[in-house]
N, C-alpha and C positions, 0 to 999 in steps of 0.2 A: 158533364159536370164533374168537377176532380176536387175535392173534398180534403183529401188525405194530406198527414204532413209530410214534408217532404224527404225530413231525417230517414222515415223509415225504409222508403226508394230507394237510397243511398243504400241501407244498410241490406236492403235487397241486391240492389245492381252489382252490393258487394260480391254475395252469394253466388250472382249471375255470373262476376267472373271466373269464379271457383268453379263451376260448373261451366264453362266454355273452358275453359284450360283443361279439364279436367278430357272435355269431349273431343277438343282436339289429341289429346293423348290417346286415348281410347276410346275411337268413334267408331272404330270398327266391333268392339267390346259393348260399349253402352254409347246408348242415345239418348241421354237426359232430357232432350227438348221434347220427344215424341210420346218418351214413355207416361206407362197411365200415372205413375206415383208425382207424378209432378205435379204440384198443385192448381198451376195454370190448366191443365188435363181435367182437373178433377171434374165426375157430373154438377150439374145446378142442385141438389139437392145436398149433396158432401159441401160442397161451397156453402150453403145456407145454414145447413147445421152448425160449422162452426163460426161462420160470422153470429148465428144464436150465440155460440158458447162464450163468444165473444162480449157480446152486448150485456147478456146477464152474469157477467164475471164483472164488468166495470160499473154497472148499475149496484150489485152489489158492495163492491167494495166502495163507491160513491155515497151511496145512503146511508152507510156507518159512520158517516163525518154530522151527520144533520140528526139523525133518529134521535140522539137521546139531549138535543137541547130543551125540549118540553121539560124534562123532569130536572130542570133548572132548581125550582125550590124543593124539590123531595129531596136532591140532593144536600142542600142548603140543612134540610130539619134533620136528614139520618146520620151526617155527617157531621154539624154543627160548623163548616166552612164556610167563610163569605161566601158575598154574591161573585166576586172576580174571581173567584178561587176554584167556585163551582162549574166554572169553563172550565178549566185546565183538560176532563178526560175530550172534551172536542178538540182543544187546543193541541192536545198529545196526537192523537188522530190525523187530524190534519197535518201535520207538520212531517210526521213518519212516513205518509201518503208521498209527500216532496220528495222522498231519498229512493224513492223508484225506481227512477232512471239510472241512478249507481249500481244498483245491483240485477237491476233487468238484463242490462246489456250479455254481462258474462253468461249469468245463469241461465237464458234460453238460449244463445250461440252456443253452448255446452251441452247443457242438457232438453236444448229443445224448447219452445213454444211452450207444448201439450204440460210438460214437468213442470213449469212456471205456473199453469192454469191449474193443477191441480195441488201443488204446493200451497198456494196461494187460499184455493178453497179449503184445502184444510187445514193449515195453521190458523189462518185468518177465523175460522170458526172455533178452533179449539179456545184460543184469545180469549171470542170474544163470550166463549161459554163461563171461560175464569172471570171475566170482567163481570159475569151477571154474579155467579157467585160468591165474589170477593166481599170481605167485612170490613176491608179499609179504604180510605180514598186514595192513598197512596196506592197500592195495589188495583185501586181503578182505573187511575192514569198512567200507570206502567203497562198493565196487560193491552189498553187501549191503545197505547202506543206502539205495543209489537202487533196486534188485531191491524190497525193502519202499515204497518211498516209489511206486514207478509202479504199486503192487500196492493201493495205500491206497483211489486213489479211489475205484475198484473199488468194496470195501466199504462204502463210505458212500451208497452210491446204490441197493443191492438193495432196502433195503423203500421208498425210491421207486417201482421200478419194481410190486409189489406192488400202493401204491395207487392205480395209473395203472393197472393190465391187470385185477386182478381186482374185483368188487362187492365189498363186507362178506359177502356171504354165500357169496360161494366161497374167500373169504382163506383160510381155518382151516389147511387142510391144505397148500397153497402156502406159508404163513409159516411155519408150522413145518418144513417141508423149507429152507427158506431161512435160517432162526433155526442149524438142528443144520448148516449144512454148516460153516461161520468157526469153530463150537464144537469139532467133529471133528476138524478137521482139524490143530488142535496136539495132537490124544489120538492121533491115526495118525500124525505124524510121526516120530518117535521108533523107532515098529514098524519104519518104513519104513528109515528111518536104520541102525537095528542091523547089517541084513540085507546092506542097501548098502557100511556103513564096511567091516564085518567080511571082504566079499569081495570088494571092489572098489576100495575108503578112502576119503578124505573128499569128493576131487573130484568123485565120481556122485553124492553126495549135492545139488550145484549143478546137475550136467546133468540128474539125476530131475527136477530142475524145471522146466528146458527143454522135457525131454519132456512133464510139464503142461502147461507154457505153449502148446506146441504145438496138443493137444490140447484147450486153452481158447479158443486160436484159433479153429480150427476151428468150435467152435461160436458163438463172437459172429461170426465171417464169414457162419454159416447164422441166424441168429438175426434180429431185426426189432427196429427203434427203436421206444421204447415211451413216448418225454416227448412229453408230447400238442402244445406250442404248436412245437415241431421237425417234427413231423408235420404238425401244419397247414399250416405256413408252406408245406409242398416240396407237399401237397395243393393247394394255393390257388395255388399258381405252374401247376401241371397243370390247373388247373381256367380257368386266365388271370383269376384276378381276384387283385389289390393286395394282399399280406401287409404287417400292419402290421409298419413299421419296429422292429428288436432294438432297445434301448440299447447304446449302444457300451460295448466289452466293458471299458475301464477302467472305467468305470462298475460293469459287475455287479462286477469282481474287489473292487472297492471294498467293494461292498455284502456280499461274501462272508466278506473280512477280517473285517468286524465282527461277522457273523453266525457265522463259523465260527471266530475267533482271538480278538479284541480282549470282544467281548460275555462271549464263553462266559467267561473269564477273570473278568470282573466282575462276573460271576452267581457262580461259585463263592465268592468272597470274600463278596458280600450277602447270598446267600441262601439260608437253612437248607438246603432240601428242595435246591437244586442242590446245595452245596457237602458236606451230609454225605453224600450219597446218593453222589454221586460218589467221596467218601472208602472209602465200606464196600465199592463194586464194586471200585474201583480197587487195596484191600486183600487184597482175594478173588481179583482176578484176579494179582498180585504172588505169593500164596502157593501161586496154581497155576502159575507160571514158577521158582518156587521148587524146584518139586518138579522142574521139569525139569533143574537142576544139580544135585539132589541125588539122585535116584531112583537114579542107577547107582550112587556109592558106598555108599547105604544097603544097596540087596539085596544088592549084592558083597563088601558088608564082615560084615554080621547070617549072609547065607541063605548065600554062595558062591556068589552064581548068577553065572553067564555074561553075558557082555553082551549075550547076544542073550537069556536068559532074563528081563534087565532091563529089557530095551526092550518084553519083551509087557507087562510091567506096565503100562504106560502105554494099553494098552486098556480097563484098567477107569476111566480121564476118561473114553475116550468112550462106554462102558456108563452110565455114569455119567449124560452126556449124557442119552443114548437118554431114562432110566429120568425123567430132569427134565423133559424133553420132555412127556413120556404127564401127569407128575403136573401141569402146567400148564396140558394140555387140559383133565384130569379136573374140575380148580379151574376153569377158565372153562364146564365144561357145566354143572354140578352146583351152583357159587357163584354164579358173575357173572352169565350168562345167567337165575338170577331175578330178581338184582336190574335189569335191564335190563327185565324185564317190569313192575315195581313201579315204574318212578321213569318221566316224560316225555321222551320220544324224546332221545339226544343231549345226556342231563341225569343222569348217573349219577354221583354222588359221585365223584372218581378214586380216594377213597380202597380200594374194593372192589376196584380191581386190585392191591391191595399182600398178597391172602394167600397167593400164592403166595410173594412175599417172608417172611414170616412162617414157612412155613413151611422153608423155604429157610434163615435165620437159627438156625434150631432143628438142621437139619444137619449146618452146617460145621463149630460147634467139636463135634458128637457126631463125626464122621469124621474130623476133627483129634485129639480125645485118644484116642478107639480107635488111630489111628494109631502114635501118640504110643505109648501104653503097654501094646501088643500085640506091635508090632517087635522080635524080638528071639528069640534061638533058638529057645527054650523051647515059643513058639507058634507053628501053622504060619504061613505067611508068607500063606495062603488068607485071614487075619484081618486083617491092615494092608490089603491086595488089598480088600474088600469096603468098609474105612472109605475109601478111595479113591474106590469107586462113588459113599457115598454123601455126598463133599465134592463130587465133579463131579456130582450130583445139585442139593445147596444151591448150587453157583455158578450156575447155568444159571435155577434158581429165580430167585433174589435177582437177575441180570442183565435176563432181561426183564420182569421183575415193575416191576421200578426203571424200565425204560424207558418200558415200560406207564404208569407213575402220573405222572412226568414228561410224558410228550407228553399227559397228560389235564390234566395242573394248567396247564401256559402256551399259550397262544394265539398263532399267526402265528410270525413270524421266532424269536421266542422259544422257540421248540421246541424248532425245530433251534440253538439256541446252547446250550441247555440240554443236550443231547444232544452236541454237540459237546464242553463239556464232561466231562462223563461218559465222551465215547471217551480223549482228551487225557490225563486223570489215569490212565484204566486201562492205557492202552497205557505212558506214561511208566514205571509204578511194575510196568507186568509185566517192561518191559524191564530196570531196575535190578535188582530183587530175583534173578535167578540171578549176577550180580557178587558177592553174600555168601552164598551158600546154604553152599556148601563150608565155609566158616571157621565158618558159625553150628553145624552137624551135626558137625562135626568137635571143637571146641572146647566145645559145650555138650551133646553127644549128641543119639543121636536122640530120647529119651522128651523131653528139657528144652529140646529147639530147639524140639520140634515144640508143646512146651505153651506154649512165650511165644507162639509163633502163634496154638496156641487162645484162652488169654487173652486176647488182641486180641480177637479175633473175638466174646466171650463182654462183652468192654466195647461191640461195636458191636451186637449184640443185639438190644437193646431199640430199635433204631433203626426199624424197621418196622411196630411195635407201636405206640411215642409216634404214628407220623404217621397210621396208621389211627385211634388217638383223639383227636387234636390237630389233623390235618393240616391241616383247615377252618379252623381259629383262625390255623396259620401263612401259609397259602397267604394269608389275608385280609390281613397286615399284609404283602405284598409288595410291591416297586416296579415289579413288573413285570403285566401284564394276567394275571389268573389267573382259573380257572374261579369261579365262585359260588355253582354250587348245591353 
């Protein structure tokens, strides 16, 4: 089962040639492939540590985007700001989240993985210690904003590290603990949030994070660097022979900007498979932020639940999760894994990775208009609850399916700008879309807010469908290197 996007490979395979060049020069000197510091070498136990460090680095920085929606109106009475207004510190959050992958790239290719990881845990907690004890709301949504923006890198590096520590054939089960923890973690925020605001208010909702951060800490402090030509370099200095000279680092930032800001921008304009593919996640992910301003007025207002009873609702995203997770495996043992036997090593149509998307597309608007036209006295509230599961089932689908076919269609640097891409649009438009939830549920109800949603979803549809029978014919007229067979 291979899980992993594809970008990160690349940016592996890059490493890999750094280090074959390197061994052809000096193979009588150093043996890169044998020796223990390699992380393909590493025991199962140094491997598992840091896929931990991993998982609770992106869980953490994930659940900072969802925690502090509960204290919606605490914010509302301390602050004296609208209701739309009182988004903004999720708004800021999210969006900072999206600028990731711009600064990911340099900063761990320089200074390593591990420096990312712990960066990361501790700015991101320093943030988000200021965010709890900030007296303005402006200084909410600025600190919240840098708290997401040091928390970005982070995530844009995990399934890096994936293709650097584990084979293809141990990935399966590491990429999918890696895949669900960033998914999770805005479906547990919320839980978290309720419990917090309701007994404590809104400022533990910032220190809960600290406490992560903390304990994120922690484990990238125990944890091991895992980008291979970083590892060489400090090997080869221990071993006294001549590590070839970095690029100076205007140089990489240079080269990141384009790969990670300036490209991906110009891919989504040119080219179908980036620019709609990134539309339909970035959609998907928007009307799952959506539900996060809306979920407490809906059950409060339909069922009379509590706010704490409205914040477990938000456990069925990440059941939802879980259940997309397993149907992903299921679709790579049982689908792709033949076609992998049928076609020449490293020559699989990409289009085969797209039926989990397929399937996933079939989902969302079903768990949109159950949503939609269940909600509402008459039926128990266990019936909206389950179309829940199975929309956070279709986005989990449709997410890595999409990343999956993307890191198969382009080649090199283009991967990752392609993917970059795709985080950019979904983070932007997850962070906008709870700014109107309130006025659209309010004003158009909930059966008629929630069906213009489906409708969307139901015009983007057949998106996954065209490209598993077309995909070959679009992928060919591209400007950019794409796969052939």
């Amino acid at each position: 089962m291979k899980l992993e996007a594809s970008d990160s490979e690349d940016t592996a395979q890059a490493g890999g040639i750094t280090v074959e060049n390197i061994d052809n020069e000096r193979s009588t000197e150093f043996n890169w492939n044998d020796d223990p510091a390699n992380p393909y070498n590493w025991p199962r136990w140094k491997k598992n540590i840091q896929l931990t460090t991993t998982a609770v680095i992106a869980f953490s920085g994930s659940v900072g985007t969802s925690i502090i929606t509960p204290a919606h109106q605490q914010l509302i009475d301390e602050f004296g700001v609208s209701s739309t207004v009182a988004f903004l510190p999720l708004t800021t959050y999210v969006i900072a989240l999206g600028l990731g992958p711009v600064l990911g790239g340099p900063l761990s290719e320089t200074a390593g993985r591990k420096a990312v990881y712990i960066g990361a845990a501790s700015l991101g907690g320093l943030f988000a210690l200021g965010a709890g004890f900030t007296t303005s709301f402006a200084g909410l949504c600025i600190l919240r904003f840098f708290a997401g923006f040091a928390y970005g890198p982070s995530l844009s590096i995990g399934s890096g590290f994936l293709a650097e520590t584990f084979t293809p054939a141990e990935r399966g089960i590491p990429s999918l603990i890696y895949i669900l923890s960033p998914f999770l973690g805005p479906g547990f925020g919320p839980v978290l949030g309720v419990f917090i605001v309701d007994r404590m208010g809104w400022r533990w909702t910032q220190y809960t994070l600290v406490f992560f951060s903390v304990f994120s800490l922690i484990w990238a402090l125990v944890g091991s660097e895992s980008y291979h030509p970083v590892i060489q370099r400090r090997r080869m200095k221990k071993l006294g022979i001549k590590p070839p000279q970095s690029p100076p680092l205007l140089v990489t930032l240079q080269e990141f900007l384009t790969t990670g800001l300036i490209r991906p921008l110009h891919m989504m304009i040119t080219e179908p498979i980036v620019g709609l593919l990134s539309l339909y996640v970035a959609f998907v992910f928007g009307v799952l932020f959506n539900f996060f301003g809306a979920f407490f007025y809906i059950f409060e207002t339909v069922y009379d639940f509590t706010v704490i009873q409205s914040g477990l609702v938000f456990l069925a995203i990440a059941t939802g999760c879980i259940v997309g997770a397993l149907n992903i495996g299921i679709c790579d043992r049982l689908f792709y894994q033949r076609q992998v036997r049928r076609f020449p090593p490293h020559q699989v149509p990409p289009e085969y990775r797209l039926v989990p998307a397929m399937i996933g597309s079939i989902a969302l608007p079903v768990g949109i208009f159950i949503f939609a036209w269940t909600t509402r006295p008459s039926v128990s509230p266990a019936v909206p609850i389950l179309a829940i599961v199975i929309f956070g089932a279709g986005n989990i689908n449709l997410f890595v399916s999409a990343l999956q076919y993307t890191g198969d269609v382009y080649h090199r640097t283009n991967v990752a700008s392609a993917t970059s891409a795709n985080s950019l649009a979904r983070y932007v438009l997850a962070g906008v879309f709870p700014l109107f939830s309130l006025q659209l549920y309010k004003n158009l109800g909930v059966a008629w807010a929630s069906s213009l949603l489906g409708f969307i979803s139901i015009a983007l549809l057949p998106l996954p469908w065209l490209l598993f029978k077309f995909g070959k014919v679009v992928r060919g007229k591209s400007k950019y290197q794409t796969a052939t067979y």
